[in-house]
C-alpha positions in Angstrom: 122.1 70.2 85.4 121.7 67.3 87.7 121.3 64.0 86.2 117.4 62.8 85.2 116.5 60.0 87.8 116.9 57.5 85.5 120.8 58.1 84.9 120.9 58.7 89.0 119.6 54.8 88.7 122.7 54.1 86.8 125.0 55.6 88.3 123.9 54.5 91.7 123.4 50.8 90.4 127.2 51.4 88.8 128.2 52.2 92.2 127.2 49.4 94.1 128.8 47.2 91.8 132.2 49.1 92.5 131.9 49.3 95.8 130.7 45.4 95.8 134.1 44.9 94.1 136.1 46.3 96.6 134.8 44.1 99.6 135.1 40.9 97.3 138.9 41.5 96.7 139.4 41.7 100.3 137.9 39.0 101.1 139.4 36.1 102.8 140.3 34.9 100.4 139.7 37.3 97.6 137.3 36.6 95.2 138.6 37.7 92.3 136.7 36.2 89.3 133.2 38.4 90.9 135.5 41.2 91.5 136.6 41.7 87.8 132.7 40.7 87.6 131.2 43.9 89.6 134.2 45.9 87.8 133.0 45.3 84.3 129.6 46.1 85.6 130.6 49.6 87.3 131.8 50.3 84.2 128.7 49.2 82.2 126.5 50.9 84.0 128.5 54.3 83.8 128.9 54.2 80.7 125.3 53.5 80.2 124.4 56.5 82.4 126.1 58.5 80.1 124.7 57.7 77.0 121.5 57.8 78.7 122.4 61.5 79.5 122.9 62.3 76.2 119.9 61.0 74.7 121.9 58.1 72.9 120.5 55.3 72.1 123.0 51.7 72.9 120.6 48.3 72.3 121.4 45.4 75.4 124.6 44.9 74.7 127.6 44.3 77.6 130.8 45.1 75.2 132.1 48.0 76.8 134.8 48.8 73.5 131.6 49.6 71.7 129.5 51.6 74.6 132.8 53.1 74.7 132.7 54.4 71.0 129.7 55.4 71.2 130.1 57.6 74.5 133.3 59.0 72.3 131.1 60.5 69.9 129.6 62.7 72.4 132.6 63.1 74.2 135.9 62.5 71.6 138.2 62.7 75.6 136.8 59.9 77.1 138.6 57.8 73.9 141.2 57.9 77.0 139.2 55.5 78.8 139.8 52.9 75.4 142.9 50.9 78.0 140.7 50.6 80.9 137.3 49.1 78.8 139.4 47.2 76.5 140.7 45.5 80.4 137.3 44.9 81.8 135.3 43.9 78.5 136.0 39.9 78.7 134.7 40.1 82.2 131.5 40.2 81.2 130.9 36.5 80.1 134.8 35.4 81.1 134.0 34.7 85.0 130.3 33.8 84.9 129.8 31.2 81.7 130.5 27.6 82.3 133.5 26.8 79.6 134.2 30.0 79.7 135.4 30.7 83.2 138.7 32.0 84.4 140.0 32.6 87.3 141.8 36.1 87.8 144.8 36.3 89.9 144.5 39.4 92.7 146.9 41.2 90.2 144.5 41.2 87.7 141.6 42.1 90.2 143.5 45.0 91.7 144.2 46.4 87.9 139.9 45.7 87.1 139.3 47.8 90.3 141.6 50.4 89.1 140.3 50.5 85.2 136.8 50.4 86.6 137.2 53.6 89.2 139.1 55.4 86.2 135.8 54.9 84.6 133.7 55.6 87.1 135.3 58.6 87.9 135.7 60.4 84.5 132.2 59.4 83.5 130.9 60.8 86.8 133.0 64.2 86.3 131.4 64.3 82.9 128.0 64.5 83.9 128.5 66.1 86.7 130.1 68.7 84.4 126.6 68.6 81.8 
């Protein structure tokens, strides 16, 4: 079954923010702090999608450890994704909050891009798979 236009939206939205986060890490110079930004909000957005798949509901909330459990009980294999959300979580507020901000190094940006395609990607093969 293909998604429902409204998880399309999500997963399209999800998208752009990974595929934002790839041209802001190379970047001269990179821009790592909206990298693991766009990152945390591929991963958002996926996970949203899914949830929104599955008819569950997930309040406005940005911690990906929870959308995370939530997705799991629809899904107890995508606990494998536990690493990767646990990674990109603190980007949420970490890079855009006055007294809150770091600054990632390009190590840490490169392993956001990773954990956030790992999500991307198993999320998308799940609903794809629905």
């Amino acid at each position: 079954m293909a998604p429902s236009e409204e998880v399309q939206a999500w997963l399209d939205k999800g998208q752009a923010d990974l595929n934002s986060a790839r041209v802001l890490v190379n970047a001269d110079p990179p821009l790592t702090d909206t990298t693991c930004f766009h990152c945390q909000q591929a991963a958002e957005k996926y996970l949203k999608a899914f949830l929104i798949h599955h008819n569950r509901p997930f309040g406005r909330i940005h911690n990906l450890v929870y959308l995370l459990e939530l997705a799991t009980e629809v899904d107890a294999g995508l606990d494998m994704l536990a690493n990767a959300v646990a990674l990109l979580t603190p980007y949420a507020i970490a890079v855009r909050y006055r007294g809150d901000w770091v600054e990632p190094s390009i190590a840490e940006a490169h392993e956001g891009l990773t954990a956030a395609t790992t999500v991307v990607d198993t999320i998308k093969s799940r609903i794809d798979a629905n």
